[in-house]
Structure formats: C-alpha cells, structure tokens
VOGU-3710 file (C-alpha; in Angstrom, 3 decimals, decimal comma):
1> xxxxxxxxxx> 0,000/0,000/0,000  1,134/3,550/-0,973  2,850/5,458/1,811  0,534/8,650/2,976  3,288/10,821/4,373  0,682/12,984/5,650  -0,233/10,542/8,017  2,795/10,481/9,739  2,592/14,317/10,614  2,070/15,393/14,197
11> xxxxxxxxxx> -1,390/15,421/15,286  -0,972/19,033/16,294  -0,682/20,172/12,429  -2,751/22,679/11,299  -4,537/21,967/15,006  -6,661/24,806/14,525  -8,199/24,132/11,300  -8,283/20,444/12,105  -10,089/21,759/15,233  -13,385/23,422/13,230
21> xxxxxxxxxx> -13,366/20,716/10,871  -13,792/18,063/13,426  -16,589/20,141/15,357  -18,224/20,105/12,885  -18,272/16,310/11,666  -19,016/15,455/15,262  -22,374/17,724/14,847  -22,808/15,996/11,267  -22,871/19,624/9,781  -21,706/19,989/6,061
31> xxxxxxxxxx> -18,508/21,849/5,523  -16,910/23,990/2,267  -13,855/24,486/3,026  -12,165/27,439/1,153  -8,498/28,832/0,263  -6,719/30,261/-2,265  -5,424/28,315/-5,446  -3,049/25,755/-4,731  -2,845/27,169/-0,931  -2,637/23,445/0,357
41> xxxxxxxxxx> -6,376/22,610/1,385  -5,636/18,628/-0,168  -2,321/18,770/1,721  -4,517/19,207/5,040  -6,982/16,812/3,830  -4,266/14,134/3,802  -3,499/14,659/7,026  -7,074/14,718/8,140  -8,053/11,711/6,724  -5,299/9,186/7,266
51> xxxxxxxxxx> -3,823/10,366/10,587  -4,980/7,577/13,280  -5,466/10,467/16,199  -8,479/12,499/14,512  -11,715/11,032/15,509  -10,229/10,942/19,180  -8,544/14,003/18,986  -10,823/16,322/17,169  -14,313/14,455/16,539  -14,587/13,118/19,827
61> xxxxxxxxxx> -18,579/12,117/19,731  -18,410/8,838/20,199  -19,343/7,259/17,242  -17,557/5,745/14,403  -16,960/7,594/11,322  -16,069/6,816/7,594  -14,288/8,728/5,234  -14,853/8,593/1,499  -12,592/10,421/-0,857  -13,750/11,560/-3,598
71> xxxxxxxxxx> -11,048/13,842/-6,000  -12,939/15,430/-8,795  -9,694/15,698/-10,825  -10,376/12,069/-11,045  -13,237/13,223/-13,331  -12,453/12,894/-17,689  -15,598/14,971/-18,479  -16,814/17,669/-15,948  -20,129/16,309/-15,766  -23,112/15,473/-13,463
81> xxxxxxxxxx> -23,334/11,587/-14,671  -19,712/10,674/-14,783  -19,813/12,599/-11,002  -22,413/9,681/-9,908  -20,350/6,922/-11,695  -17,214/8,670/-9,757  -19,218/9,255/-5,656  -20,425/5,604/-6,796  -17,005/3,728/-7,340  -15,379/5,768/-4,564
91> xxxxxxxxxx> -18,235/4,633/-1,660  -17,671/0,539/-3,093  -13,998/1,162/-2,686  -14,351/2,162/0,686  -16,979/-0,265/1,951  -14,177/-2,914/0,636  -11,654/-1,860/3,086  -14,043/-1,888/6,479  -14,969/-4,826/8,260  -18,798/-4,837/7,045
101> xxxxxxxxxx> -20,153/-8,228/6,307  -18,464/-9,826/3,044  -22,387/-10,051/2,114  -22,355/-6,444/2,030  -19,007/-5,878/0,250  -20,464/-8,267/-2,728  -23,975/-6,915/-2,485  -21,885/-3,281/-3,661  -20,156/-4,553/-6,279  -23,064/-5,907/-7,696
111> xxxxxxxxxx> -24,983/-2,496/-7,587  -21,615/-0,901/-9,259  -21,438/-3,694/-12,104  -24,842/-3,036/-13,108  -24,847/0,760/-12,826  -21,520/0,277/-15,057  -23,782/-1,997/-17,666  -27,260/-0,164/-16,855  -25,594/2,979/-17,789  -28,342/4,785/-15,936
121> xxxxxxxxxx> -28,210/7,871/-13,909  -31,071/7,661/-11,816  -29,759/3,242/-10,850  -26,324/4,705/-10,432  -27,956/7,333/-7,574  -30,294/4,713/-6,206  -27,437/2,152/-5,804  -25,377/5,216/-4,154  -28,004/5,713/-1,631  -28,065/2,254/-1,160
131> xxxxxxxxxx> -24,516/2,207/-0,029  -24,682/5,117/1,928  -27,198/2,698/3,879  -25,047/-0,128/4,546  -22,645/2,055/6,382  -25,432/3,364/8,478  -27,128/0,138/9,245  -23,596/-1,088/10,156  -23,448/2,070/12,909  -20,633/3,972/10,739
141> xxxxxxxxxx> -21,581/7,947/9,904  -20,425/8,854/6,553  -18,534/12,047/4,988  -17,799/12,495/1,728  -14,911/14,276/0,891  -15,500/16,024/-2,854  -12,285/17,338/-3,172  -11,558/20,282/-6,071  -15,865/20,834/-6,081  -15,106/23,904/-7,945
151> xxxxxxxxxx> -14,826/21,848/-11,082  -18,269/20,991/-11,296  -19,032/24,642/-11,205  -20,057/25,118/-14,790  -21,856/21,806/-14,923  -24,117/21,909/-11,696  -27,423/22,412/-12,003  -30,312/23,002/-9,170  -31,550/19,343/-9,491  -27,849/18,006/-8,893
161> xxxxxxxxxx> -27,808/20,409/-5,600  -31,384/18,696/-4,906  -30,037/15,399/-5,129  -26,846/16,439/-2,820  -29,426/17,085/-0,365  -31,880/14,002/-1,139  -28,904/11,628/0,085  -28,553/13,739/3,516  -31,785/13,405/4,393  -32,424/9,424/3,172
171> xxxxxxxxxx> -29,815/8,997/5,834  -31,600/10,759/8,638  -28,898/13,647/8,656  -26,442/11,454/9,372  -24,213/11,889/6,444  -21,346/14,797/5,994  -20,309/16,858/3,433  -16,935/17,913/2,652  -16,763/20,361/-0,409  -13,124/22,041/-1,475
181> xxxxxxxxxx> -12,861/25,123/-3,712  -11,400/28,229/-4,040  -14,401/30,199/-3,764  -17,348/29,806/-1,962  -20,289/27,715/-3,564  -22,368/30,908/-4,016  -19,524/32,872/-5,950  -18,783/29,739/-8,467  -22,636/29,124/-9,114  -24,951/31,741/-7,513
191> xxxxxxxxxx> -27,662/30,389/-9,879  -27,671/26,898/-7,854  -26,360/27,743/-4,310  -27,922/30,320/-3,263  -26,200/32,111/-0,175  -29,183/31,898/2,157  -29,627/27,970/1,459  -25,911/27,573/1,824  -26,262/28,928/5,245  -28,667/26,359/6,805
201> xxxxxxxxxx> -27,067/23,610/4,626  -23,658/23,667/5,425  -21,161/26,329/6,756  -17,798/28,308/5,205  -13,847/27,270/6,800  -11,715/29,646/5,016  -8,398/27,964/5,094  -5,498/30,447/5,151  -1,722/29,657/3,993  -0,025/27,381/6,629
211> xxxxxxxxxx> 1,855/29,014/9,519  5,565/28,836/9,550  5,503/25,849/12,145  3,460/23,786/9,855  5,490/24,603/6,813  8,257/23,405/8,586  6,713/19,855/8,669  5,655/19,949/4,842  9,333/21,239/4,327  10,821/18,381/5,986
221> xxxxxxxxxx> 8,657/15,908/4,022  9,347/17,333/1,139  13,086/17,186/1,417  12,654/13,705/2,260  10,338/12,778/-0,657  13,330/14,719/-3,208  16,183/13,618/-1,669  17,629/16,542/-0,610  19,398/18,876/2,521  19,455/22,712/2,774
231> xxxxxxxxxx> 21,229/24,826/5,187  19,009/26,091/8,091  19,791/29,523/6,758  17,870/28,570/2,735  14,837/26,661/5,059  14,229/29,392/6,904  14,015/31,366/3,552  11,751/29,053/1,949  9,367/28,956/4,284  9,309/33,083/4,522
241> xxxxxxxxxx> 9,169/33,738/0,886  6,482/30,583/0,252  4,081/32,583/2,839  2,481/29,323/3,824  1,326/28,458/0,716  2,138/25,044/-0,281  2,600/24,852/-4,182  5,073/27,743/-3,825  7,314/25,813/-1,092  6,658/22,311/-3,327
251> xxxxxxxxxx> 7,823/24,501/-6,542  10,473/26,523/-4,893  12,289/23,120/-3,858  11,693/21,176/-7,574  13,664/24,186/-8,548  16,478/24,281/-6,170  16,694/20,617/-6,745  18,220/21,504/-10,269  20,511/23,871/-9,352  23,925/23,540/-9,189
261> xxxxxxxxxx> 24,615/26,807/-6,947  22,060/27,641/-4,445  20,951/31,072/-3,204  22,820/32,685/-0,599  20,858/34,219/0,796  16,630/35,580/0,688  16,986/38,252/-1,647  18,934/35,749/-4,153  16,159/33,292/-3,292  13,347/35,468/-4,322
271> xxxxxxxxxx> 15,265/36,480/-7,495  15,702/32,638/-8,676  12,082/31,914/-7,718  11,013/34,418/-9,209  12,371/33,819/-12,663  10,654/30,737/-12,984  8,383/30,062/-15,445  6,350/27,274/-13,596  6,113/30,059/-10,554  5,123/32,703/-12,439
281> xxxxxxxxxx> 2,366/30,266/-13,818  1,410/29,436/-10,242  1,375/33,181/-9,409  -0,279/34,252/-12,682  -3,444/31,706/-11,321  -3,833/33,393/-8,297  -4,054/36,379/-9,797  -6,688/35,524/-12,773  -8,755/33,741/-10,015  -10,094/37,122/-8,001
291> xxxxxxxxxx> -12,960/39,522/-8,917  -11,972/42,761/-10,459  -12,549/44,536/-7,171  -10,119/41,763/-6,003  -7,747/42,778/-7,914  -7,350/46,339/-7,803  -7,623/46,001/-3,848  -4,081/43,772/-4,310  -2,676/46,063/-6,577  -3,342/49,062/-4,527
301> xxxxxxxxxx> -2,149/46,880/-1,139  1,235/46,339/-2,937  1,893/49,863/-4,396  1,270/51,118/-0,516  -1,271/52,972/-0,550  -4,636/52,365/1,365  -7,750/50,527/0,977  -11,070/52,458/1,484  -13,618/50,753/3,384  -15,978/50,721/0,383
311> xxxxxxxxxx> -13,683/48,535/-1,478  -12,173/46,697/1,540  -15,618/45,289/1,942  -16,309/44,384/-1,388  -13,235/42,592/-1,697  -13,169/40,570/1,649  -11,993/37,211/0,163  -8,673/38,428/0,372  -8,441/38,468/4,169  -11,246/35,553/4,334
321> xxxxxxxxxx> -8,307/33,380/2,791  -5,170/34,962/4,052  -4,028/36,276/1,067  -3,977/39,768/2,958  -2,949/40,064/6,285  -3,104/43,281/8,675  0,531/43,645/10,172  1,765/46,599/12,160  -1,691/48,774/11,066  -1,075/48,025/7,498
331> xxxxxxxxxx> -1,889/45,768/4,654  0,604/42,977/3,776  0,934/40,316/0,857  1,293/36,952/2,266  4,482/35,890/0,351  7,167/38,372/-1,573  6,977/35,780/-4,274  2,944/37,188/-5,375  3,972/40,634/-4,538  6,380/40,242/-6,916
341> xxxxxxxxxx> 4,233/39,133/-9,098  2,107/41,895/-8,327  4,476/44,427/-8,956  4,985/43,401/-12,619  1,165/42,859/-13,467  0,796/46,562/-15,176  4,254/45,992/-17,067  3,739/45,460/-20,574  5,797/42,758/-22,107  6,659/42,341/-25,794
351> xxxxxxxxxx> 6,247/39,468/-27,097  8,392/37,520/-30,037  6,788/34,642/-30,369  9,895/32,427/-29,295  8,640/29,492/-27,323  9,702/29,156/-23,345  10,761/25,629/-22,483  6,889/24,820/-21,052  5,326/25,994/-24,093  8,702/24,553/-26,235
361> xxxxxxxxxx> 7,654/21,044/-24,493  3,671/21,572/-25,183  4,108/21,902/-28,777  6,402/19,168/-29,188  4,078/16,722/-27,280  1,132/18,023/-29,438  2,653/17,744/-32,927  4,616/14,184/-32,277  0,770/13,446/-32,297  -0,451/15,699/-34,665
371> xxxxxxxxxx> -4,311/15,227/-35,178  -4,758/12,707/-32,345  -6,491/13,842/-29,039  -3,929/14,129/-26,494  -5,595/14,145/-23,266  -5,037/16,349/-19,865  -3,336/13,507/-17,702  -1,127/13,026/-21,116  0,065/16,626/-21,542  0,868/16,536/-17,841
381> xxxxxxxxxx> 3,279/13,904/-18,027  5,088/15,363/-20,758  5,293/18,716/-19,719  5,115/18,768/-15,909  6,785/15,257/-15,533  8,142/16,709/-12,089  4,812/17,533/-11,100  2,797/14,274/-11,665  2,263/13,471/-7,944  1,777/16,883/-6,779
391> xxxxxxxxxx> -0,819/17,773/-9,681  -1,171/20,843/-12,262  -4,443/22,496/-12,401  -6,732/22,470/-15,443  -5,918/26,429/-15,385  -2,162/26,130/-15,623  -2,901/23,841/-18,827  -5,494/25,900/-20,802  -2,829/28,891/-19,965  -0,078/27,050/-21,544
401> xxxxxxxxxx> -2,235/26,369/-24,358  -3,046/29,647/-25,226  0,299/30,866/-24,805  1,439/28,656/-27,090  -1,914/29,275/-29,327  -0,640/33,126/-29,407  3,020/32,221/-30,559  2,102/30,124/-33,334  -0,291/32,695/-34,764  2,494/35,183/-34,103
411> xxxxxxxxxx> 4,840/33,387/-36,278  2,358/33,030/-39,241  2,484/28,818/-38,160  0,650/26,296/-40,464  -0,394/24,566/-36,888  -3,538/25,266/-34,814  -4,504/23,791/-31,299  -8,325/22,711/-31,207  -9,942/22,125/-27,977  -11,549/18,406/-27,390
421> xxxxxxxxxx> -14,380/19,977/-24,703  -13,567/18,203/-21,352  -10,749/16,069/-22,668  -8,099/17,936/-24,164  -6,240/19,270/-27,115  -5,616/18,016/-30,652  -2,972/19,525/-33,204  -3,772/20,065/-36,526  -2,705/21,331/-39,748  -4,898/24,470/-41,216
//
C-alpha cells in the first residue's frame, strides 16, 4: 500500500483548522472548506483523513466515522453523470476496506457492475443511496470528501444540488459533506447555491496559507520525498518567501533541486524563484482567479497605498483566505513571491513569439501526435513530468495552451490547437 506521508505528521498540524473541521463532523454539519489556489487545502486533507489520532482528537462524539474520498480531478468529463459513476465507485472502494459483512461488500459490487452496464443515472444514484445505507445500518456515519468541487461549477445544475441534499436526508442527517474550492459555492454558481440555502445547509472554513511551524513539517517531508538537505539559513528562507502556501514551497524546492549553486541568501532566493516560469504560472493563477474589485484592492495593497472601506468590503476574500494580512496597522501580501508578481502585473511585455521551455515542451508533445487527441493527464506527463504526484491544475494547462496558441499565430504557423471539450487538445494542420 502507498505510503501517505501525511499521516505520519504530528497530530498538532494545522490543530486549529483540524479543530473546526472536526466540530463540525461530530455535529454531522456539512462543511466547504475554502483557500486560495493551490494554498494546500488537499495537503490538510491528507493529514485529516489518514492520521490515526483524529476522531479521538478532534471528533470526539463517540461514534464511528467513515471517510470517502472523492477527488474530482479524477473526473475525464466535468459532468453530473460521470460525477455519480465517480461518488459511486469511490463509496464501493471504501466499503471494501471496512470490516462490514463480506455479504455487504459483494452486495456493492453488484450495484456498481450493473450501474456500469445499466448505464443509468437515476440506478447509479439509487445504488449510491443504497450504499450510503449499509454504512449506516452497520453504525458507521459517513462524509464524503469532494475534493476540487469547484470543477463541477459550470456543470451543476439546481436538481444536482437537490439530489446532494436528497442523500442527507435518506440517511436521517447522518451523512457529511466535505466540499473544497477556491471560492465559496455561491460565488462559483450563484444560480444553484444560493447564499441563504448555503447557510442552513452547510457552513464556510476559510483555510489560510499554513503558519511557519506547519510549513516546517511539509518542508521536511518534502526534502525527504526529493532527496535533498538545505542549510538552516535557505529553510528558513523558503518557508518566509512561500508565505504558507504550499505549491510555492513544493515549486520553490523542484527548482532548487536543479541547481547547481544555491541562493545565498533571501533576496537571491526570491530572485531565482522568481524567474521561474512554472512560478510565475502558479502566481499568474492566483491572480486571474479574483474579482476585479479583487484585484485592484491587491494592486493598490502592494503599491502602498490604502484601501477604502468601500472597497475593503467588497473585496473581503482576500483576508477571508489569508491572502492579505493586517501587520503593524497596514496591509501585507502573504508571500514576496505574489507581490512580486504583483508588482509586474501593469508591465507590458513584448512578445516575439519564441517558445519558453513549457510551451517549447507543449508543442512538441502536441505535434509528435499531430491530429490525435492528447488528453489532460497526457500533456501533464510530458510537460510537468516533475509535477505528476503533486498535480497541475486544469488552469495552468489551458494557460499554456493559449500561450502557445498566441506564438504560433504570431509566427504566421501552419499549426492550430483545437480544444476536445472536457478532454483535451488536438494539433492540426490548417
């Protein structure tokens, strides 16, 4: 069985966040926990569900819970049926690994080999519902964990948010909802969770960037997992100029791993970091994931001026997550690596259509199979090989794309990208 190194951290990691999630499972209250892109709210997850102190240390109600995982990056079309076909496969797979009744366990798989053959959405919920039973009638309280929600966002409709709910209250209330995105349900789809609903059906856990203890843990893992030693001095550093968020320490170290002089010192740090393409990628989708109001708040935060009230209000998220904090009576930028960022948004940059090595590896990929569909998962491994495990968002792809889209129209190139909706790209010839 795959290592979780999560599950080795101490139990008092992110205690405070584990804390309000675990009050609120022992209630059976629905949760949507929020952060910032890439911020480390799966990192936490790990830890939450695999660590063999939680339900004592932060559940505590005397009952025994199960945890189903359910990623939506697992998910080849961002749809509502293949999202049934995933919650079902994920609840079998879990009722395989308790000690129900092996007349259970094969009474599952049955209902999942004829959803599979039925092909059926309304068999695939019934059978899901049906699952969700067994655990209750074996005394075990359910949460489902739909990690990366915020994909679904375009596809959910008010009958899917109806039959969220139908499951919650077949099992008598006794099921829990975990939902991850980067914005609250009611910003992504205001059309299907409505704010007031939201507020009797589940409740908000902003999740800011990890505090410099905590990062210190992830640090040390991290090392570990790369094979790889810094001075105190360049740890220190990381974990200052990552702010606590968790891609930016995970990218910062992929990139020291390849050098063959490291940084002296912070300043040196922030200059190599900040030179990288795969960081400015990672900065450029925190950026393109706020509001407009969002934005000019930041912009004005970093160029030291104040923030009126009006607009402070209007762009709350910003402290909700963490990516502002109040220091010393003023305004600060969680990490020097986004103000960076920041501070180079309004600078125009001419272009000439030479390809970076991430868009230089793209194209390649794309024409060795020129008019085939090359699929997400495919394009990752050949351009983020590095970044398999940790994972590359379906942003940081359709970015790459259009760079790359840009560049060949700036060179007058015979080749086009087409988009296969939901699956991926295809290169052709015009």
């Amino acid at each position: 069985m795959k290592r979780i190194i999560e599950a080795t951290y101490p139990i008092d990691f992110r205690a405070e966040d584990a804390r309000r999630l675990g009050e609120a499972l022992a209630h059976h209250d629905s949760v949507v926990a929020i952060g910032m892109k890439r911020v480390g709210i799966s990192n936490f997850l790990r830890f939450f569900l695999n660590h063999d102190a939680i339900e004592k240390t932060y559940i505590k109600n005397g009952v025994p819970h199960v945890f189903v995982l359910v990623d939506l990056n697992d998910l080849v079309e961002r749809d509502i049926p293949p999202f049934w076909t995933l919650l079902l496969t994920r609840l079998v797979d879990t009722v395989q690994r308790t000690d129900l009744a092996e007349t259970v366990k094969r009474e599952c798989r049955r209902l999942f080999v004829q959803s599979i053959q039925l092909k059926d959405q309304f068999f695939t919920l019934d059978s899901v519902q049906k699952v969700l039973a067994h655990f209750l009638s074996s005394g075990l309280y359910p949460t489902i964990f739909l990690v990366r929600f915020d994909r679904l966002a375009d596809a959910a409709t008010a009958e899917f948010f109806n039959n969220l709910q139908g499951l919650k209250e077949a099992a008598h209330q006794k099921l829990s909802y975990v939902f991850t995105s980067y914005r609250p349900l009611y910003d992504l789809a205001p059309q299907v969770f409505s704010k007031s609903f939201l507020s009797v059906f589940s409740r908000d856990l902003y999740l800011a960037p990890a505090i410099p203890r905590d990062m210190k843990v992830i640090l040390e893992t991290l090392k570990e997992r790369y094979h790889t030693t810094f001075k105190e001095s360049l740890s220190d550093a990381l974990i200052d100029v990552s702010g606590g968020h968790v891609q930016y320490l995970h990218l910062a170290i992929l990139r020291l791993t390849h050098e063959t002089s490291l940084p002296k010192d912070q300043k040196e740090l922030v200059a190599l970091l900040s030179s990288d393409e795969q960081m400015q990628l990672s900065s450029e989708e925190l950026f393109e994931s706020l509001t407009k109001a969002e934005k000019e708040a930041l912009l004005t935060i970093n160029r030291g001026e104040m923030v009126d009230e009006n607009l402070r209000q209007t762009a709350a998220y910003l402290w909700n997550t963490g990516m502002v904090t109040n220091m010393g009576g003023r305004s600060v930028i969680f990490s020097p690596l986004f103000a960076g960022y920041l501070g180079k948004v309004t600078t125009a940059v001419a272009g000439n259509g030479e390809f970076t090595k991430k868009e230089h590896l793209l194209f390649t990929f794309l024409k060795a199979h020129e008019g085939q569909l090359c699929e997400r998962e495919a394009i990752i491994e050949a351009v983020w090989p590095e970044n398999k495990e940790f994972g590359v968002s379906d942003w940081a792809i359709d970015r790459l794309v259009a760079r790359v889209r840009g560049k060949l129209k700036h060179q007058g190139n015979t080749y086009e990208i087409i988009t296969v909706k939901t699956r991926g790209y295809k290169l052709i010839s015009k």
